[in-house]
C-alpha positions in Angstrom: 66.0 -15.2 130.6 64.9 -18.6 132.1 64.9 -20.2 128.5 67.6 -18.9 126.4 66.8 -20.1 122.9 69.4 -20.4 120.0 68.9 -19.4 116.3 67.7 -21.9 114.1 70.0 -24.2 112.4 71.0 -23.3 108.9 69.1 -25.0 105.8 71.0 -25.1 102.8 68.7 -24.0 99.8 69.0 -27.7 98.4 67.5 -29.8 101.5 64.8 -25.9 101.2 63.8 -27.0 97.9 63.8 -30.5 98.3 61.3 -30.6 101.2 59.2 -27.5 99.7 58.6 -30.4 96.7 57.8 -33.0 99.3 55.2 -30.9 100.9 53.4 -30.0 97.9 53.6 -33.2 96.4 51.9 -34.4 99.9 49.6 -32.0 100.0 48.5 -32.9 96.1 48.2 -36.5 97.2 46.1 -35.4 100.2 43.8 -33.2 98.2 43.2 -35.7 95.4 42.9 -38.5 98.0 38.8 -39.6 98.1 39.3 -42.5 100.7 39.6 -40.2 103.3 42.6 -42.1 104.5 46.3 -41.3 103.3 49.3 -44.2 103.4 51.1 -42.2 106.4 47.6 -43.0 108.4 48.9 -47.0 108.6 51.3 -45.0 110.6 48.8 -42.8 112.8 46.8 -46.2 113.3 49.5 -48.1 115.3 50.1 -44.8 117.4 45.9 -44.6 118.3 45.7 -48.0 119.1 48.7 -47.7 121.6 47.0 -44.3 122.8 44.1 -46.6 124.1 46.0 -48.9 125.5 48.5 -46.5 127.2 45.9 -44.4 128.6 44.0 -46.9 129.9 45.8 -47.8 132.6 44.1 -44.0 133.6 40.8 -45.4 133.6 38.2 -45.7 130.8 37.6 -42.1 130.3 41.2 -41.7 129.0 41.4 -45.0 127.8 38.7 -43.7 125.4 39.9 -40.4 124.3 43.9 -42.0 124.4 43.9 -43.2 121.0 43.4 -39.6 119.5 45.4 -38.0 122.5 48.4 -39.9 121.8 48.0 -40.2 117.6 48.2 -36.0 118.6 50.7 -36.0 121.5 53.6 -38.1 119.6 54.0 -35.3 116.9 53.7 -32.6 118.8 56.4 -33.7 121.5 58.4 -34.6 118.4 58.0 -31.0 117.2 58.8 -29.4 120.8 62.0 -31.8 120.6 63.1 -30.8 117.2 62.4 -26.6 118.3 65.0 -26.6 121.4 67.4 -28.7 119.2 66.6 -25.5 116.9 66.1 -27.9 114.0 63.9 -26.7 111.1 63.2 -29.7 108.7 62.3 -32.0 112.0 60.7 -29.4 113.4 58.3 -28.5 110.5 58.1 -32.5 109.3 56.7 -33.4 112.9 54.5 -29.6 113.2 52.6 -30.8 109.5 52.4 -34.5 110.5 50.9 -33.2 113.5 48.1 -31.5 111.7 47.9 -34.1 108.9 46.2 -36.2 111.8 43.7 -34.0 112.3 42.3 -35.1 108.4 42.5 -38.6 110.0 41.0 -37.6 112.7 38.1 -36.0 111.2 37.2 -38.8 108.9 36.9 -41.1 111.9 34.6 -38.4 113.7 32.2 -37.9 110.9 31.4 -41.8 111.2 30.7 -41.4 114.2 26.6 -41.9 113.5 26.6 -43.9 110.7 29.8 -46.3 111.2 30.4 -47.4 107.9 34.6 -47.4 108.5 36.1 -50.8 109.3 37.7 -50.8 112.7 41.0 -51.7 114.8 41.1 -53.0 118.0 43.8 -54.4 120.4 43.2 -57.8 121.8 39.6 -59.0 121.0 39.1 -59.0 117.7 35.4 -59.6 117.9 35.4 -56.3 119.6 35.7 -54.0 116.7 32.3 -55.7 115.2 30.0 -55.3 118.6 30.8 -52.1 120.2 30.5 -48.5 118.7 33.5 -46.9 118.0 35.7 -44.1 120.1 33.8 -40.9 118.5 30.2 -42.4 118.8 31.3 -43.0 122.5 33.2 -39.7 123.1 30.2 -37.2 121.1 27.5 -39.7 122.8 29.0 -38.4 126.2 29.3 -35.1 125.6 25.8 -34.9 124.2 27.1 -33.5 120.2 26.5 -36.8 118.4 24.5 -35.2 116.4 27.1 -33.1 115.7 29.9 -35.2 114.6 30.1 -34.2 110.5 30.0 -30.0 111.7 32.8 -31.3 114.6 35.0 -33.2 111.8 34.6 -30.1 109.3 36.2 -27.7 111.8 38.6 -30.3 112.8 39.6 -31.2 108.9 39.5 -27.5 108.2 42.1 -26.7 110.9 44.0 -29.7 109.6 44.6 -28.3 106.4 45.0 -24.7 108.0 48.2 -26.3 109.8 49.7 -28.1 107.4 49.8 -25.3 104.7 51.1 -22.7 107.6 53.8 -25.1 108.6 55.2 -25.2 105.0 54.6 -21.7 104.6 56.8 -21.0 107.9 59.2 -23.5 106.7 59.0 -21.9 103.2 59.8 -18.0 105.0 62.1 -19.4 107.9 64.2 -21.7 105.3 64.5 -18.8 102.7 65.7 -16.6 105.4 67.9 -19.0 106.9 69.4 -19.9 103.4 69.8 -16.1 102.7 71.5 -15.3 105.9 74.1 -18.0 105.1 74.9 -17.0 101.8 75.8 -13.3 102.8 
Protein backbone atom coordinates (compact mmCIF):
# COMPACT_ATOMS: atom_id res chain seq x y z
CA UNK A 1 0.00 0.00 0.00
CA UNK A 2 1.81 3.22 -1.03
CA UNK A 3 0.23 5.11 2.07
CA UNK A 4 0.03 2.97 4.98
CA UNK A 5 -2.09 4.91 7.57
CA UNK A 6 -2.12 4.30 11.39
CA UNK A 7 -5.19 4.19 13.73
CA UNK A 8 -6.29 7.19 15.19
CA UNK A 9 -4.78 8.32 18.38
CA UNK A 10 -6.73 7.55 21.45
CA UNK A 11 -9.11 10.36 23.03
CA UNK A 12 -9.78 9.87 26.57
CA UNK A 13 -13.62 10.53 27.23
CA UNK A 14 -12.61 13.75 29.34
CA UNK A 15 -10.69 15.82 26.40
CA UNK A 16 -14.35 13.86 24.18
CA UNK A 17 -16.55 15.73 26.35
CA UNK A 18 -14.71 18.65 26.79
CA UNK A 19 -14.48 19.57 23.12
CA UNK A 20 -18.15 18.10 22.31
CA UNK A 21 -19.06 21.27 24.94
CA UNK A 22 -16.71 23.61 23.01
CA UNK A 23 -18.35 22.78 19.69
CA UNK A 24 -21.78 23.35 20.76
CA UNK A 25 -21.17 26.16 22.71
CA UNK A 26 -19.52 27.61 19.29
CA UNK A 27 -22.02 26.57 17.25
CA UNK A 28 -24.74 28.41 19.75
CA UNK A 29 -22.57 31.50 19.54
CA UNK A 30 -22.51 31.22 15.76
CA UNK A 31 -26.28 30.63 15.45
CA UNK A 32 -27.22 33.50 17.73
CA UNK A 33 -24.60 35.72 16.16
CA UNK A 34 -26.62 38.62 13.87
CA UNK A 35 -23.32 40.55 12.82
CA UNK A 36 -22.53 38.08 10.50
CA UNK A 37 -19.00 38.10 11.82
CA UNK A 38 -17.82 35.77 14.79
CA UNK A 39 -14.50 36.85 17.19
CA UNK A 40 -12.47 33.82 15.48
CA UNK A 41 -13.02 35.97 12.03
CA UNK A 42 -10.21 38.77 13.47
CA UNK A 43 -8.34 35.57 12.96
CA UNK A 44 -9.58 34.61 9.29
CA UNK A 45 -9.05 38.41 8.45
CA UNK A 46 -5.20 38.52 8.95
CA UNK A 47 -4.98 35.06 6.96
CA UNK A 48 -7.13 36.83 3.74
CA UNK A 49 -5.23 39.78 3.69
CA UNK A 50 -1.91 37.70 3.58
CA UNK A 51 -3.81 35.45 0.89
CA UNK A 52 -3.83 38.61 -1.37
CA UNK A 53 -0.62 39.50 -0.78
CA UNK A 54 0.91 36.02 -1.13
CA UNK A 55 -0.77 35.20 -4.24
CA UNK A 56 -0.07 38.15 -5.77
CA UNK A 57 3.22 37.71 -6.63
CA UNK A 58 0.99 35.04 -9.23
CA UNK A 59 -0.51 37.89 -10.91
CA UNK A 60 -3.78 39.78 -10.27
CA UNK A 61 -6.06 37.00 -11.03
CA UNK A 62 -4.78 35.09 -8.01
CA UNK A 63 -3.89 38.03 -6.25
CA UNK A 64 -7.67 38.56 -6.28
CA UNK A 65 -9.14 35.27 -5.38
CA UNK A 66 -5.76 34.70 -2.74
CA UNK A 67 -7.42 36.19 0.17
CA UNK A 68 -10.25 33.55 0.26
CA UNK A 69 -7.82 30.79 -1.17
CA UNK A 70 -5.49 31.05 1.49
CA UNK A 71 -8.28 32.06 4.52
CA UNK A 72 -9.40 28.16 2.99
CA UNK A 73 -6.03 26.67 2.30
CA UNK A 74 -4.38 27.30 6.00
CA UNK A 75 -7.04 25.03 7.67
CA UNK A 76 -7.33 22.58 5.51
CA UNK A 77 -3.37 21.84 5.24
CA UNK A 78 -3.70 22.06 9.07
CA UNK A 79 -6.33 19.33 8.97
CA UNK A 80 -4.29 17.06 6.23
CA UNK A 81 -1.31 17.70 8.88
CA UNK A 82 -3.22 16.74 11.95
CA UNK A 83 -4.83 13.31 9.75
CA UNK A 84 -1.26 11.57 8.91
CA UNK A 85 -0.19 12.58 12.57
CA UNK A 86 -3.59 10.51 13.14
CA UNK A 87 -4.63 13.20 15.60
CA UNK A 88 -8.34 13.62 16.18
CA UNK A 89 -8.89 16.84 18.28
CA UNK A 90 -6.39 18.87 15.76
CA UNK A 91 -7.71 17.20 13.16
CA UNK A 92 -11.46 17.97 13.67
CA UNK A 93 -10.53 21.66 15.32
CA UNK A 94 -8.72 22.59 11.96
CA UNK A 95 -11.72 20.42 9.59
CA UNK A 96 -14.67 22.86 11.57
CA UNK A 97 -12.53 25.96 11.45
CA UNK A 98 -12.15 25.17 7.98
CA UNK A 99 -15.84 25.32 7.25
CA UNK A 100 -16.50 28.00 9.90
CA UNK A 101 -14.81 30.29 7.05
CA UNK A 102 -17.16 29.48 4.73
CA UNK A 103 -19.93 31.67 7.14
CA UNK A 104 -17.25 34.41 6.76
CA UNK A 105 -16.98 33.87 3.59
CA UNK A 106 -20.44 34.11 2.67
CA UNK A 107 -21.22 37.23 4.38
CA UNK A 108 -18.49 38.93 2.50
CA UNK A 109 -19.99 37.53 -0.86
CA UNK A 110 -23.48 38.65 -0.31
CA UNK A 111 -22.08 42.35 -0.19
CA UNK A 112 -20.81 41.97 -3.02
CA UNK A 113 -23.63 44.39 -4.83
CA UNK A 114 -24.50 46.53 -2.18
CA UNK A 115 -21.12 47.01 -0.20
CA UNK A 116 -22.26 48.15 2.98
CA UNK A 117 -19.18 46.01 5.01
CA UNK A 118 -16.20 48.15 6.02
CA UNK A 119 -13.07 46.87 4.38
CA UNK A 120 -9.28 45.84 4.98
CA UNK A 121 -6.59 46.41 2.87
CA UNK A 122 -2.76 46.02 2.95
CA UNK A 123 -0.73 49.01 2.28
CA UNK A 124 -2.94 51.94 0.95
CA UNK A 125 -5.36 52.65 3.21
CA UNK A 126 -7.24 54.93 0.95
CA UNK A 127 -7.75 51.82 -1.04
CA UNK A 128 -10.41 50.06 0.79
CA UNK A 129 -12.72 53.36 0.26
CA UNK A 130 -12.28 53.68 -3.76
CA UNK A 131 -12.14 50.37 -5.25
CA UNK A 132 -14.98 47.60 -5.02
CA UNK A 133 -14.17 44.80 -3.06
CA UNK A 134 -12.77 41.01 -3.88
CA UNK A 135 -16.45 39.41 -4.56
CA UNK A 136 -17.79 42.43 -6.64
CA UNK A 137 -14.56 41.95 -8.66
CA UNK A 138 -14.52 38.05 -8.68
CA UNK A 139 -18.74 37.63 -9.50
CA UNK A 140 -18.29 40.84 -11.89
CA UNK A 141 -15.77 38.49 -13.85
CA UNK A 142 -17.41 35.64 -13.89
CA UNK A 143 -20.58 37.33 -15.05
CA UNK A 144 -22.95 36.04 -11.48
CA UNK A 145 -22.88 39.43 -9.74
CA UNK A 146 -26.24 39.24 -9.72
CA UNK A 147 -25.94 36.32 -8.12
CA UNK A 148 -23.86 36.84 -5.15
CA UNK A 149 -26.86 36.49 -2.07
CA UNK A 150 -27.98 32.72 -4.00
CA UNK A 151 -23.86 32.08 -4.18
CA UNK A 152 -23.26 33.09 -0.34
CA UNK A 153 -26.60 30.92 0.67
CA UNK A 154 -25.08 27.77 -0.80
CA UNK A 155 -21.70 28.74 0.41
CA UNK A 156 -23.11 29.53 4.26
CA UNK A 157 -25.25 26.41 3.90
CA UNK A 158 -22.26 24.15 3.24
CA UNK A 159 -20.54 26.02 6.00
CA UNK A 160 -22.82 24.96 8.59
CA UNK A 161 -23.19 21.45 6.81
CA UNK A 162 -19.25 21.00 7.67
CA UNK A 163 -18.99 22.19 10.81
CA UNK A 164 -21.92 20.06 12.30
CA UNK A 165 -20.50 16.78 10.26
CA UNK A 166 -17.00 17.45 11.70
CA UNK A 167 -18.39 17.31 15.35
CA UNK A 168 -20.53 14.64 14.54
CA UNK A 169 -17.46 12.56 13.17
CA UNK A 170 -15.56 13.74 16.08
CA UNK A 171 -18.60 12.88 18.28
CA UNK A 172 -18.69 8.86 16.55
CA UNK A 173 -14.84 8.57 16.04
CA UNK A 174 -14.06 9.90 19.73
CA UNK A 175 -16.78 7.61 21.37
CA UNK A 176 -15.35 4.78 19.47
CA UNK A 177 -11.93 5.62 20.23
CA UNK A 178 -12.72 6.15 23.95
CA UNK A 179 -14.64 2.71 23.99
CA UNK A 180 -11.96 0.74 22.33
CA UNK A 181 -9.55 2.02 25.08
CA UNK A 182 -11.61 1.15 27.88
CA UNK A 183 -12.03 -2.59 26.92
Amino acid sequence: MILDIEPWRPLSRVALVGWLLFYVAFLAYAATSHSGFLFIDNVNLVVHEAGHLLFGWFGPTLGLWGGTLLQWLVPALLAAYFYFQRQIAGYCFCLFFLFENFLYTATYMADARVQILDLVTVGDSDAAGRSPHDWFNIFSDLGVLQHDTQIAAVVRAVGWIGMLAAVAWLGWRGRTLSESRSE
